[in-house]
C-alpha positions in Angstrom: 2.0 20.2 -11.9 2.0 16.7 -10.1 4.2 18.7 -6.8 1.1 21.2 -6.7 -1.5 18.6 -7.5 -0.1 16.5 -4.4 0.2 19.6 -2.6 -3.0 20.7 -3.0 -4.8 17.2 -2.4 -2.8 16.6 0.9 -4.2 19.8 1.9 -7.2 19.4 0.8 -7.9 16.0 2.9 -6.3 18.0 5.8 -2.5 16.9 6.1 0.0 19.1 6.6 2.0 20.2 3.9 4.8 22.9 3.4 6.0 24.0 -0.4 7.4 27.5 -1.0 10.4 29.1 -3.1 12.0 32.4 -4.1 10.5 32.6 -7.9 10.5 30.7 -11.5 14.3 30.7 -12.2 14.9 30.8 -15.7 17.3 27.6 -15.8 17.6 27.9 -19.9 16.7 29.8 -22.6 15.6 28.7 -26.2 17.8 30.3 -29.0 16.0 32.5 -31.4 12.7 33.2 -29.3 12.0 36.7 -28.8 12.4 36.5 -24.5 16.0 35.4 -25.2 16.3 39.2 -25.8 15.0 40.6 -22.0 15.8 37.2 -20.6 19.2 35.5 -19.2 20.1 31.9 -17.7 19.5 32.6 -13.9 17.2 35.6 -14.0 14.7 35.3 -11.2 10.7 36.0 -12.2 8.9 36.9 -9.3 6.1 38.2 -10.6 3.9 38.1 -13.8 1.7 41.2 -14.6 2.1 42.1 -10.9 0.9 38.8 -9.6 3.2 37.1 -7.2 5.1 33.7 -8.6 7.0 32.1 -5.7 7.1 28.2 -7.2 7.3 27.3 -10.6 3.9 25.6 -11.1 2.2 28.3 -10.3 4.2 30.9 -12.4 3.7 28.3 -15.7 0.3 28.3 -14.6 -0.3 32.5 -14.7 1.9 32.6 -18.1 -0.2 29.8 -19.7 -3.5 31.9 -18.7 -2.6 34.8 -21.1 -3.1 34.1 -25.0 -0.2 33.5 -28.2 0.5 36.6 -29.0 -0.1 39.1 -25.8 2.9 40.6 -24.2 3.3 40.3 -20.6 5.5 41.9 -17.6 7.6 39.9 -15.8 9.1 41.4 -13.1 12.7 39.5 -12.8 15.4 39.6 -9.9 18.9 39.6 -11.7 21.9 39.3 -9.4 20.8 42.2 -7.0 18.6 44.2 -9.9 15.0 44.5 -10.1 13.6 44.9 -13.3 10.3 44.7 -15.6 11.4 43.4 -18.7 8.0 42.3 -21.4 7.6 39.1 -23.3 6.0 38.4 -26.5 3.9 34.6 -25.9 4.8 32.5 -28.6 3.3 29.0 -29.6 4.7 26.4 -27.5 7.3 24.2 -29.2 5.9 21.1 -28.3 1.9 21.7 -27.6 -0.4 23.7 -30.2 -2.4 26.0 -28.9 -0.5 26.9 -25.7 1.9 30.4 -25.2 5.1 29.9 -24.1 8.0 31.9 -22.8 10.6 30.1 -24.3 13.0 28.5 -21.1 13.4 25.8 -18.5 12.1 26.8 -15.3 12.6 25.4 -12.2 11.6 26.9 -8.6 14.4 29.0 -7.1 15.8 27.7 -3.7 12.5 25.2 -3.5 11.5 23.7 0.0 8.8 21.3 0.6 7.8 19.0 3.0 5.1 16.1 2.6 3.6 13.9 5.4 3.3 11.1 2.9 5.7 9.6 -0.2 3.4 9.9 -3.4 4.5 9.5 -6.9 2.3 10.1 -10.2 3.9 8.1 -12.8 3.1 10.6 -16.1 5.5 8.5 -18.4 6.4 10.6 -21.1 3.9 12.9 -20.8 4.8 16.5 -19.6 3.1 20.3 -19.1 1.0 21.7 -16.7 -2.7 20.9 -17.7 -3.6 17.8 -15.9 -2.7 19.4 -12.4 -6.5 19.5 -11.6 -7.0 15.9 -12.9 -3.7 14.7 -10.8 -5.3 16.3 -7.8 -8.6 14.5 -8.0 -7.1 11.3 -8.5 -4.6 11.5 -5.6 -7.8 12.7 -3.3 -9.7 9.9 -4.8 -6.9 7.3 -4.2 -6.7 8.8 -0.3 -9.7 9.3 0.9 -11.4 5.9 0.9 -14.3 6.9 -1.2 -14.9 7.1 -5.2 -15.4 10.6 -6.2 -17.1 9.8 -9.5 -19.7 7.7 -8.1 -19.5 5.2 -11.5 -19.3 8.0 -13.6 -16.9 8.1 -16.5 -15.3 11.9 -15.7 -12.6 13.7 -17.7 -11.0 16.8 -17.0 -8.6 19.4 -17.9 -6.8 22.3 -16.2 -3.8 23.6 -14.0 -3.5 23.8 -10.7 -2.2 26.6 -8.7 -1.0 26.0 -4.9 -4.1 27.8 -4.2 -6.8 25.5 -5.6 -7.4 27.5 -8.5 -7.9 25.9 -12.1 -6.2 28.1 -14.7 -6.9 28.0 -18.6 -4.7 25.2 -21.0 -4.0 25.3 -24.4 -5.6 22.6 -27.0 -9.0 22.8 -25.2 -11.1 21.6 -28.5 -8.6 18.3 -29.3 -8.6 17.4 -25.2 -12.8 17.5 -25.1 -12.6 15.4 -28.3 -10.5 13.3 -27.0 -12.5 12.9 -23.7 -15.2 12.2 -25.0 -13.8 9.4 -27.7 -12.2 8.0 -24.5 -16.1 7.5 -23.4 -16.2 10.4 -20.8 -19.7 11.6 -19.7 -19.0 14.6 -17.8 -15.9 17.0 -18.8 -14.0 19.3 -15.9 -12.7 22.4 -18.3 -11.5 25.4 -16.9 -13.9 28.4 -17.2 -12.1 30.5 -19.4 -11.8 27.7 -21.8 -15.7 27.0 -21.4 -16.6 29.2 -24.6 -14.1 27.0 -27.2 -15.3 24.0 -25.7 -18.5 24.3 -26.3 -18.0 24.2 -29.7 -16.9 21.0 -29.7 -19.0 18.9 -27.4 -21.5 15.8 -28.2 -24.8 16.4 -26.7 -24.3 13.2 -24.8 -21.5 14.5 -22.8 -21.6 17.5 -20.0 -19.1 20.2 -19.9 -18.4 21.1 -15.9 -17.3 24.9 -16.0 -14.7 24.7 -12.8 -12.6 27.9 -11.3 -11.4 26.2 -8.3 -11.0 22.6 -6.7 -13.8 23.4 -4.4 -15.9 24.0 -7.4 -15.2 20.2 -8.9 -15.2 18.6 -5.8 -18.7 20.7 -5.0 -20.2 19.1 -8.2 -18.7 15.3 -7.6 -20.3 15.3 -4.5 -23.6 16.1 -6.0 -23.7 13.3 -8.5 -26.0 10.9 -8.6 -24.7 6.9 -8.4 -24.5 6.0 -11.9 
């Protein structure tokens, strides 16, 4: 998430920028989850219900926009096979509420190039539901102006290397959390709007977002606080 989030911010204040791959290589598997059955160390996804993965962020970011429980195609590259193999979504091991496949992934044959040496320093945090947050902040920190005009604005959601914000898991404990943090306005993905809602302080606005146009469309309209 912070490669696409820097990706997308650089191209969003107009640099140049070149990221690509071959597919979500399965690096590991996770003994005893049911994809360790249609799954093996080194198999290639390239696509996930027909929609085109070439970089690992953005294939985490289509599995984590289906639900626990469905059962999705992944069409896999294995040695010089094609196949469609399905995968029950399981509960992620380490964060409620999201699906997971069960492996390591890792870009296969990854090439990018950056005009400019950024790091985001995520300590021990991991997953992919900040990318939209990490893509503000890095436009925010390069643009010379302040994007939330005083406001005190939280956010949630991936980011694919298209500027699209796709659904995370835990979207009730992150708005509670937001707004115990003292956050006035919330950025949740769309498809997460609905739980959200249910969740919310009257004193704080949810921002319903399906792109980074969308949240940099409605930071731009805010008045100075």
């Amino acid at each position: 998430s912070k490669t696409t989030a820097i990706l997308v911010a650089l191209e969003e204040l107009g640099y140049e920028t070149t990221i690509t791959g071959e597919g979500l290589k399965v690096a590991s598997l996770l003994e005893g989850v049911p994809a360790a059955e249609v799954l093996e160390q080194g198999d290639v996804i390239i696509a996930v219900e027909g929609a085109e993965v070439r970089i690992a962020p953005d294939g985490i970011a289509e599995i984590t926009s289906y639900e626990i429980g469905d059962t999705i195609t992944l069409t896999i590259e294995r040695g010089e096979e094609v196949l469609d193999v399905d995968v029950l979504l399981i509960e992620h091991t380490d964060f409620a509420d999201r699906p997971m496949v069960g492996f390591m992934a890792e870009t296969h044959n990854p090439s990018f190039e950056l005009p400019i040496d950024i790091d985001i320093d995520s300590q021990n945090i991991g997953g992919p539901s900040a990318g939209l947050m990490y893509t503000l902040a890095v436009i925010d920190a390069l643009n010379g102006t302040d994007l939330t005009q005083g406001w005190r604005i939280a956010g949630t959601g991936t980011i694919r290397s298209d500027g699209t914000i796709g659904a995370i898991g835990g979207i009730k404990q992150k708005v509670v959390a937001a707004q115990e943090a003292g956050a006035q306005y919330v950025f949740v993905p769309m498809s997460n709007f609905e739980d959200a809602t249910t969740v919310v302080d009257d004193d704080v606005e949810l921002v319903a977002v399906e792109s980074l146009d969308e949240a940099l469309e409605f930071l731009s309209n805010l008045p100075n606080a």
